[in-house]
C-alpha positions, -999 to +999 in steps of 0.1 A: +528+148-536+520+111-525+484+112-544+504+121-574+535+095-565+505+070-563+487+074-596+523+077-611+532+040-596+498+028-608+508+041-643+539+024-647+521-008-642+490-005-657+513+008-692+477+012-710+445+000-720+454-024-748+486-039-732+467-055-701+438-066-718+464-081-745+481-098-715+449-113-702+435-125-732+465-145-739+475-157-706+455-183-717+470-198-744+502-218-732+533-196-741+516-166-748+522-153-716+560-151-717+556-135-746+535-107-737+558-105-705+587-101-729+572-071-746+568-054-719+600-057-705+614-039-739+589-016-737+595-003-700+633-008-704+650+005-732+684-013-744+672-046-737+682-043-700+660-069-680+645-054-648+649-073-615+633-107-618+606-100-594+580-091-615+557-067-606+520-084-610+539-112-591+550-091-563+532-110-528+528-076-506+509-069-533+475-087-531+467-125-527+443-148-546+414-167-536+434-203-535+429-215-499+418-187-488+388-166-480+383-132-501+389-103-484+358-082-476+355-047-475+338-035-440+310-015-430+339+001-410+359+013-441+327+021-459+316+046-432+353+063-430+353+067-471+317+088-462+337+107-434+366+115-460+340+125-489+322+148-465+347+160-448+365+174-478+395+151-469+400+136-504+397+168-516+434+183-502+454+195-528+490+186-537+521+210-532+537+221-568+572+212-577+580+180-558+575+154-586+614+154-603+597+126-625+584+153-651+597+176-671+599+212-661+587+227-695+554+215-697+534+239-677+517+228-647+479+228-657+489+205-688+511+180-662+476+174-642+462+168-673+484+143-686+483+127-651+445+124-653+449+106-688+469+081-675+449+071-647+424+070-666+438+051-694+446+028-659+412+026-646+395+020-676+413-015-680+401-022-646+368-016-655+376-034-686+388-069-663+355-056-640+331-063-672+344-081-701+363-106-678+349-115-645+317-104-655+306-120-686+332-154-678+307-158-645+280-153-669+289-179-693+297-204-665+264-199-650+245-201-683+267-237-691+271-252-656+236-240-640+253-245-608+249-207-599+224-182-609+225-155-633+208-138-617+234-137-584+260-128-606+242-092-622+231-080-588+270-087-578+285-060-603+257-041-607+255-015-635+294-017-642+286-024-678+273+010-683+301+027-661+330+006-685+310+018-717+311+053-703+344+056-698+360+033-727+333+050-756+331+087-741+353+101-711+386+087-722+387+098-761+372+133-750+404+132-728+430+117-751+416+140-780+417+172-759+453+163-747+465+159-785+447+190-796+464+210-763+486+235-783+454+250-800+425+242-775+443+247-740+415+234-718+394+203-705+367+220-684+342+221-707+348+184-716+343+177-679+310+202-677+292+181-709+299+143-693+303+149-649+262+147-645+267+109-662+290+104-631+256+103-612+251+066-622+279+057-596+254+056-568+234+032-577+271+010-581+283+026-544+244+021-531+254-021-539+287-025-533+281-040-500+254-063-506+276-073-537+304-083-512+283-104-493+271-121-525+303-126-542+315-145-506+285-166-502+289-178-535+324-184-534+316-208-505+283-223-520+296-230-554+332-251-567+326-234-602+319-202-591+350-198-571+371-215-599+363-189-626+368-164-596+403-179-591+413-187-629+412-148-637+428-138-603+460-155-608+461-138-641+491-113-648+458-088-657+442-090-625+477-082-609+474-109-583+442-090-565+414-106-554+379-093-573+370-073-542+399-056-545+389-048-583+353-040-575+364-013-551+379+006-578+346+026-590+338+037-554+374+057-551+372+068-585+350+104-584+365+113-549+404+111-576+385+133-601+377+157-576+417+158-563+434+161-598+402+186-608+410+213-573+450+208-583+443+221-623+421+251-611+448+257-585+479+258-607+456+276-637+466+314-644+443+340-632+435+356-668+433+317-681+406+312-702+397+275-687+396+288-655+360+301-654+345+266-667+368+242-646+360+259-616+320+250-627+330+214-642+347+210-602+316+221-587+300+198-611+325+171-597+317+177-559+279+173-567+285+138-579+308+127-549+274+138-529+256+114-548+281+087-543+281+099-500+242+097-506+245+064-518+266+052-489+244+065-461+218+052-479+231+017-477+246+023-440+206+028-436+193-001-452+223-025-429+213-011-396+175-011-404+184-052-414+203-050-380+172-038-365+150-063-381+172-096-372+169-084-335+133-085-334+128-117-353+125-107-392+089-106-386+071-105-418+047-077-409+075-051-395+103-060-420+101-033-447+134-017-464+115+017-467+109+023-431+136+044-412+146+039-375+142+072-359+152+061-321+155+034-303+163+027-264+152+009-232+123+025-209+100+018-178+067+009-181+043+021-154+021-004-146-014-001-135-018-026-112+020-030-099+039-003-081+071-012-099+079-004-131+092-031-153+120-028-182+110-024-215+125-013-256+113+013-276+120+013-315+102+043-329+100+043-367+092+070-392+058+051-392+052+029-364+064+024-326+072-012-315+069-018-276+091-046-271+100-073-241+135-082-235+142-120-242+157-136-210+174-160-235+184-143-266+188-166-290+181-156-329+157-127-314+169-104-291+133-086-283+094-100-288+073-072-297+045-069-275+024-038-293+027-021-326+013+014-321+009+034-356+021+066-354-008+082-378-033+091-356-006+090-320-007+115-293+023+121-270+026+141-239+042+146-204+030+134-175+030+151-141+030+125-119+055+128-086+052+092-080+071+082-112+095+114-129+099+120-163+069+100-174+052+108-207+021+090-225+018+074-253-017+069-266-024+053-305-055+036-316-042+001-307-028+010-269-022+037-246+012+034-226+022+052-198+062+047-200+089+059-177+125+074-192+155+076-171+162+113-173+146+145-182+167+150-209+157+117-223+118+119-216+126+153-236+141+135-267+114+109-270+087+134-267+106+152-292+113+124-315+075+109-312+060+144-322+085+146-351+072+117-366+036+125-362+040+159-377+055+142-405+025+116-407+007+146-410+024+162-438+014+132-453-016+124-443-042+152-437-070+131-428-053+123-398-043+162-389-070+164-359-056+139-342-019+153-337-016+169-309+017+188-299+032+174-264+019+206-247-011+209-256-042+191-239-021+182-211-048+176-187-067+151-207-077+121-193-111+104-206-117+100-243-135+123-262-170+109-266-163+104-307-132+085-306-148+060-273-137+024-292-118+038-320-083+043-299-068+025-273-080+048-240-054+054-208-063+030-180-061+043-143-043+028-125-056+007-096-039+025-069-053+058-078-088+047-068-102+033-035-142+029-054-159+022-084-156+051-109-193+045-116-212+037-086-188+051-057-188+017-038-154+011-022-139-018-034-123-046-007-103-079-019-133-106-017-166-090-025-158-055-050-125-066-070-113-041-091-119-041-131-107-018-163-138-007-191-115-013-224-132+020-238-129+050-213-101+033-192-120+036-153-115+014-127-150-002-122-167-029-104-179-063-121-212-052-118-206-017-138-185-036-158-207-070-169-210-060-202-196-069-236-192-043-269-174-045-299-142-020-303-132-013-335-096-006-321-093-039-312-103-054-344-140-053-331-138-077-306-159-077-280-145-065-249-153-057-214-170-021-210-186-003-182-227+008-184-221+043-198-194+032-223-223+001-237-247+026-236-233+052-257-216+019-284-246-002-289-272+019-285-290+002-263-311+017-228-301+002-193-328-012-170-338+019-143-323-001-118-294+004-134-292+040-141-273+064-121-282+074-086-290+114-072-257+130-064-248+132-027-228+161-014-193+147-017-199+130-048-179+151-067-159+135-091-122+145-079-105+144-116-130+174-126-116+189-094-078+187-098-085+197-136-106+229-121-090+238-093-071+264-069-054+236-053-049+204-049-024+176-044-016+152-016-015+159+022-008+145+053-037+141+079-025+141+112-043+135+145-075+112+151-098+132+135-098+118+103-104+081+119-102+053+094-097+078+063-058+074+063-026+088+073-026+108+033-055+120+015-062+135-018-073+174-013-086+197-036-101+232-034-121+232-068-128+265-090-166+258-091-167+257-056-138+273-039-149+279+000-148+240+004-123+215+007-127+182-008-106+153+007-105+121-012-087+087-003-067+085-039-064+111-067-094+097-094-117+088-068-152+102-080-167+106-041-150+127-014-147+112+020-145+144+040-154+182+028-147+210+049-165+242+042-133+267+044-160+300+051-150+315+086-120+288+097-087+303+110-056+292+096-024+286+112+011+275+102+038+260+119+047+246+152+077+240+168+077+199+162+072+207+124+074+234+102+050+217+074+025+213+094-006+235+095-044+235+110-077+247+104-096+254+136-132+269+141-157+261+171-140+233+184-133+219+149-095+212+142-081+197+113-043+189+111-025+185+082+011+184+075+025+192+035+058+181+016+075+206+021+069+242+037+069+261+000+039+237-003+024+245+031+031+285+019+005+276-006-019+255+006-023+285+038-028+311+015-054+292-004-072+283+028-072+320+044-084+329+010-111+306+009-115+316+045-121+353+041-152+346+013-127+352-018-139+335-052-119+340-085-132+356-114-114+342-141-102+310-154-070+312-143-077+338-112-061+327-081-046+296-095-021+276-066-023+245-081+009+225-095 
C-alpha cells in the first residue's frame, strides 16, 4: 500500500496544522526554534527518548533551497505525464487491504481511510497555509515596502491559492474532523464530500497557471535580490521543510487526483448493505468530474505553450499573435508555380481561423519562417486537383490568394483537405453570412474561372504559363520578344500586354489598382471598350479548350507521331467535346482557347496497335492518316473506342452518356 505508506510518512512529519505554523512563526525569534523543536521531540517520542539527531526537515535528500542555486522548475514534460496519469485512470488504482501493520485491527476499514484522509488533510492544509499566509503575503509586503518588484508579479504567481487555503482551512477540514468525532452515531462522509466537491472546480484556474507561475517566480528570482531573499528566508525555515517554493506550489495540482484514490479505496472496503455507500459512490463520481477540470485545465495550458511556440517561430507578429486562436495543423508543402516547372518548399500553419503560407528562413535566427500570405479561412474553398504533372495537388483559394500547393503523399493531400474543410465548416457554424461560399472538397471540382459576382472580391487561380501557347483573349500565340506572357489579377488568364493594358481597383487586394484584362475592366468599371477593341467573329477552331475538357467524351494529352502535324509538336492537347462529338480538337497546351488542328471523326477508320508499339493508334480516311501514340494501352483502349464511336455517327444523349474522359 505505498500511496498509503506515503501519506502516512507525510503525517508523521507534518504532526498538524497548528504545530508547523507554530514552528514557522517562531523560527523567527532567536531561540524560539529550539524550543519548538523540543516539543516536538516529546510529542513524537514518548519517555523523553531523543530520536536520531538527524532531524527530519533537515534531512538533504530531502529538498534543497534556493542559496546558490537555481529553483527547480517543474516541466512541460511532467506536466503532460500528470494529464496521461489523470486520464488514464492511473492515480486512480486502488490499494490492497491489510498490509499497513501501522493501524490497529479494530477500527473497521472504511473508518481507517477516513482517518487517513483527515490527516493528510490536516497535512495539506498547512501547506496551503505556508502557500498563502507565508510566501504569499511576505512577497507582498516586500513588494509594497521595497518597490523593487511588482505586486502585481507576485498575485499572477500564486494565483487564486487564497481562496483554495480559505476553502479547505474554513470548510473542508472541520466538515471532516467533525464527521470523524461524530463517527459512532453518523457512520459516513459521502454526503459531506457531495455538498463541497463542485468548489473543487476552482483548482483549474490554479492548474490552468501553474506553469506561467513557474516561469515568473524564476525570472524574478534572477531579476530581483529582494525577491529571492524573502524566497530564501522562508525556505530555510523548519516549516517549509527545506523545499524550495516550487516544490510547495505543486502541492494543489496533486491534490484532487489523492481525493479521488482514498475516495475509490472507502467505496471499495464499504459493506454492500452500508448506508454511505449509495452517496460516496455519487460524491466519487463527483470527485472524477473535478480531476477533468483540473486535466482540462492542463491541456488548456499545454495549448496556450505550443500556440506561444508557434508564435515565436513566426516572429511574434502583432497581427497573428492571439491566445484564442488554436493550431489545427501544421507541415511543409510544394508550391506549384505558375511560371517555373519546379516546385519550391514551403509551411503551412492552418488555424481554427486563418491559414499562414510561410517561406523557410535560410538563416533562422529569432524567426524560423516569414509569412508570405494570410489567407482567412471564412469565405476559403479547398479542393483536389487532377493534374498528372504534379500528384496529390489540391487548391487553395481565399479572398486574399489562390494557391495551388503540392503535398508529399496521398494520405497527406487527404488530411489537409480534410483539415481545411474542417475549419471552414466550423467558420460556417459561426458565421452564416459566409455559408455560400463553403464549398465541400468534392464538389465543383471542375471550376476554374470566377463566378462573374465574386470577379475582384477573391483572390482568382492563375494558369499557369505553360498550360497556354496564346493569349486567352485574342488567340495570338505568344513568342519571347514581341507577345510576352501576362496574368489579369481578376479571372487569372494568361493574356498579352495589349489585353492586359488596363488598370481596376480589386477590393481583394485592398482596392488597389491592378492589372486586368479587357473583359475583366469591362465588367469592374463599367466602362465600354473602343470597337476596335471588341472581340473578333469566331473562326472554326476557336473553341475555347477548357469548355471542352469540362464538356467532354475525351480528352487528355497524346503523342503525334509522323510529319503530319508539322510544326504543331511532338504532344498535343486533344479533346472530343460533348457539344460537338464527331470532331476532334487538338490544341498545343491544355487552356489554350483556339485549336490548331480539328479532325472531323465522321467516316475515319480506326486502328490500334503495331508491332513497334502497342500504344500507338491511327485514324486513316482517303489518304488522310493521323498517328498518334497514348500513355499507356488502357488509355489507347479508350481513346479507340471514342474515335470508332465518333466514327460510326454516335452522339450521346445525356450529360453523362458516353463519358471516357479521366
Amino acid at each position: 500500500m505505498e500511496a498509503c505508506r506515503m501519506e502516512g510518512e507525510s503525517k508523521e512529519k507534518l504532526a498538524s496544522v497548528s504545530s508547523l505554523v507554530t514552528v514557522f512563526e517562531n523560527s523567527r525569534t532567536p531561540g524560539a526554534a529550539s524550543r519548538v523543536c523540543k516539543l516536538e521531540i516529546e510529542h513524537h517520542c514518548p519517555g523523553g527518548r531523543a530520536p536520531p539527531p538527524a532531524e527530519p526537515w533537515k534531512e538533504p535528500n530531502l529538498g534543497e533551497t534556493l542559496q546558490g542555486s537555481e529553483p527547480r522548475m517543474v516541466s512541460r514534460r511532467y506536466l503532460s505525464s500528470l494529464k496521461n496519469k489523470l486520464s488514464s485512470g492511473a492515480w486512480r488504482k486502488s490499494c490492497q487491504p491489510g498490509t499497513d501493520p501501522g493501524l490497529g485491527t479494530q477500527e473497521p476499514e472504511e473508518k481507517r481511510i477516513v482517518q487517513e484522509l483527515l490527516e493528510t488533510e490536516k497535512a495539506y492544509v498547512a501547506r496551503l497555509h505556508l502557500l498563502d499566509q507565508v510566501f504569499f503575503q511576505e512577497l507582498l509586503r516586500e513588494a509594497r515596502a521595497s518597490k523593487a518588484f511588482p505586486e502585481d508579479v507576485v498575485r499572477l504567481i500564486f494565483s487564486n491559492i487564497s481562496s483554495i487555503y480559505q476553502f479547505h482551512a474554513q470548510f473542508f477540514l472541520p466538515e471532516l474532523q467533525r464527521r470523524l468525532d461524530d463517527w459512532t452515531a453518523t457512520p459516513r462522509i459521502g454526503d459531506v464530500i457531495q455538498k463541497l466537491a463542485p468548489f473543487l472546480k476552482m483548482y483549474s484556474e490554479y492548474v490552468k497557471n501553474f506553469e506561467r507561475a513557474a516561469e515568473l517566480l524564476a525570472s524574478w528570482t534572477d531579476k530581483s535580490a529582494p525577491f529571492q531573499e524573502v524566497i530564501t528566508r522562508i525556505q530555510s525555515s523548519e516549516a517549509s521543510g527545506s523545499l524550495t517554493l516550487q516544490h510547495h506550489m505543486l502541492e494543489p495540482v496533486q491534490r484532487i487526483p489523492r481525493y479521488e484514490l482514498l475516495l475509490k479505496e472507502y467505496v471499495q472496503k464499504l459493506p454492500a448493505q452500508a448506508p454511505d455507500r449509495a452517496d460516496a459512490q455519487k460524491a466519487l463520481d463527483m470527485i472524477f468530474l473535478a480531476a477533468q477540470h483540473s486535466n482540462a485545465a492542463i491541456t488548456e495550458m499545454e495549448r496556450l505553450q505550443d500556440l506561444w511556440d508557434v508564435y515565436q517561430r513566426l516572429g511574434l507578429e502583432d497581427d497573428i499573435v492571439d491566445p484564442s486562436n488554436t493550431l489545427l495543423r501544421e507541415g511543409p508543402v510544394l508550391k506549384i508555380s505558375f511560371r517555373r516547372s519546379d516546385p519550391m518548399e514551403r509551411y503551412l500553419f492552418l488555424f481554427n481561423n486563418m491559414l499562414l503560407y510561410c517561406i523557410p528562413k535560410v538563416i533562422q535566427v529569432g524567426a524560423q519562417f516569414q509569412v508570405r500570405t494570410r489567407i482567412d479561412v471564412a469565405g476559403m474553398k479547398v479542393r483536389e486537383l487532377t493534374d498528372a504533372e504534379f500528384p496529390h495537388s489540391f487548391l487553395v483559394s481565399g479572398k486574399q490568394r489562390t494557391l495551388e500547393l503540392q503535398a508529399r503523399s496521398q494520405e497527406e493531400m487527404i488530411s489537409w483537405i480534410q483539415a481545411c474543410q474542417a475549419a471552414i465548416d466550423q467558420i460556417e457554424k459561426r458565421n452564416e453570412t459566409f455559408k455560400a461560399a463553403v464549398q465541400g472538397p468534392e464538389g465543383d471540382t471542375q471550376e476554374q474561372e470566377l463566378q462573374s459576382e465574386e470577379l475582384g472580391l477573391r483572390a482568382p487561380q492563375w494558369v499557369r504559363d505553360k498550360m497556354v501557347t496564346m493569349c486567352m483573349r485574342c488567340r495570338e500565340p505568344f513568342n519571347a520578344l514581341m507577345r510576352r506572357r501576362h496574368h489579369c489579377r481578376a479571372c487569372g488568364y494568361v493574356v498579352c500586354a495589349k489585353c492586359s493594358d488596363y488598370r481596376a481597383e480589386l477590393k481583394y487586394d485592398g482596392n488597389r489598382p491592378n492589372r486586368v484584362c479587357f473583359h475583366c475592366y469591362t465588367f469592374l468599371t463599367g466602362n465600354v471598350l473602343r470597337e476596335d477593341k471588341e472581340d473578333k467573329k469566331r473562326g472554326i477552331l476557336e473553341k475555347g479548350s477548357t469548355t471542352g475538357s469540362e464538356q467532354s467524351i475525351m480528352c487528355g494529352f497524346l503523342q503525334l507521331v509522323g510529319d503530319k502535324w508539322g510544326k504543331s509538336g511532338p504532344r498535343g492537347w486533344c479533346v472530343i467535346p460533348r457539344d460537338d462529338p464527331l470532331v476532334l480538337y487538338v490544341y498545343a497546351a491544355p487552356q489554350d482557347m483556339r485549336a490548331h488542328t480539328s479532325v472531323p471523326l465522321l467516316g475515319y477508320q480506326v486502328t490500334a496497335g503495331t508491332q513497334a508499339d502497342s500504344r500507338v493508334f491511327q485514324l486513316q480516311q482517303s489518304g488522310q492518316l493521323y498517328t498518334f501514340k497514348a500513355e499507356t494501352e488502357e488509355l489507347r483502349d479508350r481513346w479507340v473506342k471514342a474515335m470508332e464511336r465518333a466514327a460510326s455517327g454516335w452522339s450521346p444523349r445525356g450529360p453523362s452518356d458516353g463519358d471516357l474522359s479521366d
